[in-house]
Structure formats: C-alpha cells, structure tokens
N, CA and C of each residue as an Amber inpcrd file, in Angstrom:
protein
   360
  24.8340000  27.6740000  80.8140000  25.9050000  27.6400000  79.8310000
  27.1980000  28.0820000  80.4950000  28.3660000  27.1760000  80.4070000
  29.6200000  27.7400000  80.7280000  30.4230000  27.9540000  79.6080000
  31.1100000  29.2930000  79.7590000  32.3720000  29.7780000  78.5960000
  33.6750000  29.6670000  79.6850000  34.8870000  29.4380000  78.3380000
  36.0840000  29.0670000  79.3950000  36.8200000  30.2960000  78.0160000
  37.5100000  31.1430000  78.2700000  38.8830000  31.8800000  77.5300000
  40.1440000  30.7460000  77.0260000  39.8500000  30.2020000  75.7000000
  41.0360000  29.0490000  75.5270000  42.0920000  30.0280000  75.1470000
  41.9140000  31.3980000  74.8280000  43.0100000  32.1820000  74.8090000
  44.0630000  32.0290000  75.8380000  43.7540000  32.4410000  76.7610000
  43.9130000  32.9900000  78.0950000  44.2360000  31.5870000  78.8640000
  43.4130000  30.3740000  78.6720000  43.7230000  29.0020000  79.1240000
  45.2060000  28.4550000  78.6330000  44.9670000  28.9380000  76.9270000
  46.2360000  28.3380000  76.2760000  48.1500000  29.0250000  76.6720000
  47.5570000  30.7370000  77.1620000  48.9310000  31.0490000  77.5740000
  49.1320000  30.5300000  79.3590000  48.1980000  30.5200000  79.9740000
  48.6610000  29.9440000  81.1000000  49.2960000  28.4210000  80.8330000
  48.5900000  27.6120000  80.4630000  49.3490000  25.8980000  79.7790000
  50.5940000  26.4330000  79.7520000  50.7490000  26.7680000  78.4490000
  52.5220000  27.0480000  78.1850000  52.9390000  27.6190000  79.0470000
  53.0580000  28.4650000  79.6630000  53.8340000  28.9870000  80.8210000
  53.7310000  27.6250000  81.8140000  53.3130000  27.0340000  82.2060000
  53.4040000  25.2520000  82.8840000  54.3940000  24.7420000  82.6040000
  54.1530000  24.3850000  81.2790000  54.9210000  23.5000000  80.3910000
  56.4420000  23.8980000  80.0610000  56.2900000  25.2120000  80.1230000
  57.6860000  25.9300000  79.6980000  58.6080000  25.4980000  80.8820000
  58.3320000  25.7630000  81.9600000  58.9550000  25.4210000  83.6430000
  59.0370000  24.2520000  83.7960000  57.9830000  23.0380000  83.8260000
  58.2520000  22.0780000  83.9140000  59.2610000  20.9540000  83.4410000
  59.5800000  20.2730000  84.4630000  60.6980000  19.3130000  83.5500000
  60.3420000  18.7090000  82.9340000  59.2880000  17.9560000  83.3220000
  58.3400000  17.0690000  82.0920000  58.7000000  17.7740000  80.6410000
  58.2940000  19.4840000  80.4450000  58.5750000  20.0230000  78.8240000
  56.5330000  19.9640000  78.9620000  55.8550000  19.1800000  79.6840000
  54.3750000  19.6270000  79.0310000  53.4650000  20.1960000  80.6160000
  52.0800000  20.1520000  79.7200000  51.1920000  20.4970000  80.7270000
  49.6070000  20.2590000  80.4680000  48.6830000  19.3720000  80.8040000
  47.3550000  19.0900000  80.0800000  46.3420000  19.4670000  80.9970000
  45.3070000  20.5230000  80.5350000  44.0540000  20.2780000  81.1940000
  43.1380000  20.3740000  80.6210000  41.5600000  19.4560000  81.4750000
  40.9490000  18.9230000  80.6010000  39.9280000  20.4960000  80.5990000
  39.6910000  20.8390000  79.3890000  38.5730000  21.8280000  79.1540000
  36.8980000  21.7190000  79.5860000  36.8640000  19.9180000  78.9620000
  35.3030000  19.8870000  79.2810000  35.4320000  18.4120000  79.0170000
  34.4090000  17.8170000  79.5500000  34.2160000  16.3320000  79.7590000
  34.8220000  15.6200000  81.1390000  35.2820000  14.2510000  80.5870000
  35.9970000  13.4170000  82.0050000  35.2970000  11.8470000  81.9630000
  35.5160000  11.3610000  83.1690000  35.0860000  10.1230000  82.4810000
  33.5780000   9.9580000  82.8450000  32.3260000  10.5800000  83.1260000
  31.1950000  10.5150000  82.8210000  30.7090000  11.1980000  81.3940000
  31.5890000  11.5100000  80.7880000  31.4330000  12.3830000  79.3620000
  31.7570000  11.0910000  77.8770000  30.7770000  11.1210000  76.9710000
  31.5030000  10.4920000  75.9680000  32.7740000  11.3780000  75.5100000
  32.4060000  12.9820000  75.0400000  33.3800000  13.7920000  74.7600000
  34.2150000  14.6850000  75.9890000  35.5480000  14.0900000  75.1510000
  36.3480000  14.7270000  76.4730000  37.3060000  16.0100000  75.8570000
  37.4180000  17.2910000  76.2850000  38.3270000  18.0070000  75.5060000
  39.6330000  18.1930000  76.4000000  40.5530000  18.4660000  75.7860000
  42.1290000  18.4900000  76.8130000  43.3150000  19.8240000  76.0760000
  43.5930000  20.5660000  76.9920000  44.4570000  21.0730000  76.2190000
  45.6720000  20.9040000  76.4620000  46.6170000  20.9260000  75.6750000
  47.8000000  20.1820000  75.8930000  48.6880000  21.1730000  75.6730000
  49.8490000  21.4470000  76.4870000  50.7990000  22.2530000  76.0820000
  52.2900000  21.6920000  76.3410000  53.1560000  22.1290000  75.1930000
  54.2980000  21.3400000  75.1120000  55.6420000  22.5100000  74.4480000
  56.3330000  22.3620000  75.6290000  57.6240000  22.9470000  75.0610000
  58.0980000  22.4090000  73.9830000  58.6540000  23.5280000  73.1920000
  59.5970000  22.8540000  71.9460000  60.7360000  21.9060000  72.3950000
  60.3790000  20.3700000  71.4350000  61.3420000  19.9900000  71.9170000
  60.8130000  18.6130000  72.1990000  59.9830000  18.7720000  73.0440000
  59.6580000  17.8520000  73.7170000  58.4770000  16.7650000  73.4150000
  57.7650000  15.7150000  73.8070000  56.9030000  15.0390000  72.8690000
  55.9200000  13.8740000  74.0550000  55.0380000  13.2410000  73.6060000
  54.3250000  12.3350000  74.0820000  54.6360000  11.0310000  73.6690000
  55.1950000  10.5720000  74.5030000  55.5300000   9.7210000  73.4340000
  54.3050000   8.2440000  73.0200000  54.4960000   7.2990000  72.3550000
  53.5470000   6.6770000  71.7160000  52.4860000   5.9220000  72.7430000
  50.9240000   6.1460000  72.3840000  50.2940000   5.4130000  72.7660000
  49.0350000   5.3600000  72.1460000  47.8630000   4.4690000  72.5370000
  46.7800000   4.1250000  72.0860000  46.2060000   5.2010000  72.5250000
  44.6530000   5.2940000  71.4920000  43.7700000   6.6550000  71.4240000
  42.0970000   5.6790000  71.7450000  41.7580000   6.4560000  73.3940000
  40.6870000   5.2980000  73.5790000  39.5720000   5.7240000  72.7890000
  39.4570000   6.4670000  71.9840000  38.3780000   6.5020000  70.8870000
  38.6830000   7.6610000  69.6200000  37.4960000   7.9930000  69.3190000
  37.6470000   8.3010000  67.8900000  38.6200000  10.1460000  68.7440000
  39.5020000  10.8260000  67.8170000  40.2390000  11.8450000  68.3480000
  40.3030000  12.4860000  66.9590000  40.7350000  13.8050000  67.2700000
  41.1640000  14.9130000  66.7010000  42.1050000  15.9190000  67.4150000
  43.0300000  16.6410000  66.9550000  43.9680000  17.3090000  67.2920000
  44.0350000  18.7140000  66.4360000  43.5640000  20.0930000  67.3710000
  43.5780000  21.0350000  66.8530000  44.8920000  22.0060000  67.2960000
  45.6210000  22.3790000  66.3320000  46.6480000  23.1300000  66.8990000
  46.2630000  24.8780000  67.0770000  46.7030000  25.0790000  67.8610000
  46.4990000  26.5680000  68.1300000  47.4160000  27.2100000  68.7800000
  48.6460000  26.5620000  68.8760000  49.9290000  27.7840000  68.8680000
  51.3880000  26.9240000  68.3880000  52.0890000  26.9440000  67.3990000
  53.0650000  26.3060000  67.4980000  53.2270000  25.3830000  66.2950000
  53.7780000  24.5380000  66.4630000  53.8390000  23.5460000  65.2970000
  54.1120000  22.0400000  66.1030000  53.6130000  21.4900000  65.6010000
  53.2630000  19.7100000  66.2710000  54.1290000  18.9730000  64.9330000
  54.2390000  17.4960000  65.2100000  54.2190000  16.5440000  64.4930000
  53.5060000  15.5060000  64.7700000  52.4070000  14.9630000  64.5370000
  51.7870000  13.7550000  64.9090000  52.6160000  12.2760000  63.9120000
  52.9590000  11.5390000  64.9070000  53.5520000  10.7730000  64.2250000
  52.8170000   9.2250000  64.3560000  52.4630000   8.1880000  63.1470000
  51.8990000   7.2670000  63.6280000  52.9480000   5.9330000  62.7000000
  53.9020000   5.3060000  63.0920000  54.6020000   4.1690000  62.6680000
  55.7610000   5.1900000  61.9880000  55.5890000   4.6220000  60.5540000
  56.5880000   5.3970000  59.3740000  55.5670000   6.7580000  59.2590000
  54.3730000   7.2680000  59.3630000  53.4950000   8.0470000  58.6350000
  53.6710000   9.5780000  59.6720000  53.9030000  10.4270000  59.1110000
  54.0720000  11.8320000  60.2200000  53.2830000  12.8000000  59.3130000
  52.3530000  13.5730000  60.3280000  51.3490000  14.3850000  59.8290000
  51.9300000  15.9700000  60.3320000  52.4280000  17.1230000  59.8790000
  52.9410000  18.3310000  60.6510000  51.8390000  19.2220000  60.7830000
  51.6070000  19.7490000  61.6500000  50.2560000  20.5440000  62.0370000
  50.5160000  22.2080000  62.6780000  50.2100000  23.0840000  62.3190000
  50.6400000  24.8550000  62.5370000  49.0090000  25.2530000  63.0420000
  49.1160000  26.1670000  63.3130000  47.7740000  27.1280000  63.9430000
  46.9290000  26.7650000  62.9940000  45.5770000  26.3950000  63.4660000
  44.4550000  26.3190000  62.6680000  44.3770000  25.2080000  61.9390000
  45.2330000  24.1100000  61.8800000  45.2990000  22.7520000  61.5400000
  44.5590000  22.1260000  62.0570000  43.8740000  21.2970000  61.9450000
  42.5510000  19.8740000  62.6100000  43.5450000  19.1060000  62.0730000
  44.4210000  17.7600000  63.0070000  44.5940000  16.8490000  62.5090000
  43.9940000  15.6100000  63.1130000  43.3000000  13.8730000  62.3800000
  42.6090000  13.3690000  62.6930000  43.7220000  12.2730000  62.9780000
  43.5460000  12.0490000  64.3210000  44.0480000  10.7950000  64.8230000
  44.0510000   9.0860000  64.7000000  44.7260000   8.8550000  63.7920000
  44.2720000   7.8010000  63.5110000  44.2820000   6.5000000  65.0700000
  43.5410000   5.7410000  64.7570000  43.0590000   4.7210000  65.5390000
  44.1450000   3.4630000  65.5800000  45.4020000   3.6960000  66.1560000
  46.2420000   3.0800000  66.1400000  47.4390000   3.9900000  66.8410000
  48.6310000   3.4230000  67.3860000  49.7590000   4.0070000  68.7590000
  50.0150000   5.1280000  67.5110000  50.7280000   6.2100000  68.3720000
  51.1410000   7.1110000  67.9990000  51.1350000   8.3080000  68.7090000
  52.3860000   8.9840000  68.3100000  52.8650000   9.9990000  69.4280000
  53.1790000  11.1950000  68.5860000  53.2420000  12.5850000  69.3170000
  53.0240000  14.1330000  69.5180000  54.8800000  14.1610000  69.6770000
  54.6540000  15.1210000  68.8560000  56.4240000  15.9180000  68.8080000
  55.9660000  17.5740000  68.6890000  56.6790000  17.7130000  69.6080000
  56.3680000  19.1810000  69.3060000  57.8520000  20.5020000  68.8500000
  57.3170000  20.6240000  67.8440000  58.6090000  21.5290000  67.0090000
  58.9320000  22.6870000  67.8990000  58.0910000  23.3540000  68.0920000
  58.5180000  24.2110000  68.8850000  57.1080000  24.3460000  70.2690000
  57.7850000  25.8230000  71.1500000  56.6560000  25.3900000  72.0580000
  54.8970000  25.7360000  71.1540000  54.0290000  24.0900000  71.7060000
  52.7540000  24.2980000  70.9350000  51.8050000  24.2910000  72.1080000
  50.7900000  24.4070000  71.7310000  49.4310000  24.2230000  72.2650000
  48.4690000  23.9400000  71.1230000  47.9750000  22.5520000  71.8590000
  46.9290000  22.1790000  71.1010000  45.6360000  21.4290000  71.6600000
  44.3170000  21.2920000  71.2350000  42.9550000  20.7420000  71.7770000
  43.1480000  20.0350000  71.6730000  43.1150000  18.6030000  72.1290000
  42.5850000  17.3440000  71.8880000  40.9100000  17.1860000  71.8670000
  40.5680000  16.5940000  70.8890000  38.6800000  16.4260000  71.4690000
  38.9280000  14.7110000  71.2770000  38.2170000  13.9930000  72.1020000
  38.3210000  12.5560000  72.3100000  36.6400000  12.1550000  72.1650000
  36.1410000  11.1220000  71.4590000  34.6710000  11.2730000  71.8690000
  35.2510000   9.3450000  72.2830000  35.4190000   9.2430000  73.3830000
  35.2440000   7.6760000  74.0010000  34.7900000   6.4730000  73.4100000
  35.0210000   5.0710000  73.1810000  34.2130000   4.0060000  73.1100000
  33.2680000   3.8810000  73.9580000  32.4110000   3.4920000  73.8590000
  31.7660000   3.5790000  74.9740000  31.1720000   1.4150000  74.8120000
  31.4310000   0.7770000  75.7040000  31.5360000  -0.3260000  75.7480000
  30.0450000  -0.7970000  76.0800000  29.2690000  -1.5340000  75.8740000
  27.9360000  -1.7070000  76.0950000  27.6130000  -2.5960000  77.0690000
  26.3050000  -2.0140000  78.2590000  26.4180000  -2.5530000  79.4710000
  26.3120000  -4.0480000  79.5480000  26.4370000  -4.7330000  80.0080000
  26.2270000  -6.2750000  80.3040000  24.6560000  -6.4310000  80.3790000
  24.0600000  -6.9250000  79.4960000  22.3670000  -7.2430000  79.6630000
  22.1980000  -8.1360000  80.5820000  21.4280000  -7.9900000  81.5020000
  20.9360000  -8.9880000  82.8430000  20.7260000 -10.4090000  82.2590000
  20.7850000 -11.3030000  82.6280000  20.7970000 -12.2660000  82.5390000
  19.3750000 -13.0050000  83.3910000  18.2860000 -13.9460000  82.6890000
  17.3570000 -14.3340000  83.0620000  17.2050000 -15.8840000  83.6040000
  16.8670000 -15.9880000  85.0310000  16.7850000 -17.2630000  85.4280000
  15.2780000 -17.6930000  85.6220000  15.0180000 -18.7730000  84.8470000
  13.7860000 -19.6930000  84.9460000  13.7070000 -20.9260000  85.7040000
C-alpha cells in the first residue's frame, strides 16, 4: 500500500504555480497511461485558467483550496473547498478565481483491442 500527504502535495503545487509564468502546476498523484484511473493535482494561480479542451473520459473535479470556475460553452459551474464538480463530456475549461488546487480523477475510455482476424 502507498500513502501520498495531498496536504503537503497540495502546498508544494501552489508554491509551483505561484512562480511560474505559466500561473499553473500538475502532478499526477496515481495512475498514467497503463491505469484506467488517473488522478492529477492541479494547481493554479488566481487568475489564471486552462483553457478549453476535450476530457478523454468520464472526470470529476475536486476542489481543495481556492475557488475554480469550470466552464463548459454558455454553462459555468463555481466550485470552493470540498466541492466534487462532474465534468461534463464535452470542451471545456478551468478558471481559477483565486489561487486553487484541485484533484482531477479521470477514469479513461478504454478503446477495445482489435480481435484477430481468422484465415481459412
């Protein structure tokens, strides 16, 4: 069994993110691409944002320091400490109100292998 401090994970992020010009900073907690579930923590100066893109599978967004805006077309979801917000399955981008930190959990499509093909 491995334990990771997302306390302790989440103030190092922001201190990244705070310095950086980018405004962010992501690392992945657990998973990758041999994982269906991938977790990421994301940290983002106030201010600053992700901007829009596709979500390669089903997602959720937990905030745990700060305040977010998830925004998807016209539709904006605002998210504070202890918020789960569910990502909808379509582009859409992260604003962050002030500096946040938040989980991403991703559980992947997972595309189905090519069945062999039989020659007679």
């Amino acid at each position: 069994m491995q334990k990771q401090s997302l306390t302790a994970l989440m103030r190092h992020q922001l201190d990244i993110a705070i310095t950086a010009s980018s405004g962010r900073s992501a690392h992945t907690v657990y998973g990758g691409h041999e994982h269906v579930l991938r977790q990421t923590m994301i940290a983002l100066r106030g201010g600053s944002n992700l901007d829009e893109h596709e979500s390669p599978g089903e997602a959720t967004l937990q905030v745990l320091h700060g305040r977010v805006t998830l925004v998807c077309g016209e539709v904006r979801w605002n998210g504070s400490p202890g918020d789960l917000l569910i990502i909808p399955d379509a582009r859409h981008a992260l604003e962050a109100v002030e500096d946040s930190v938040v989980l991403l959990s991703v559980a992947k499509t997972i595309t189905p292998a090519a069945s062999p093909t039989s020659t007679t």
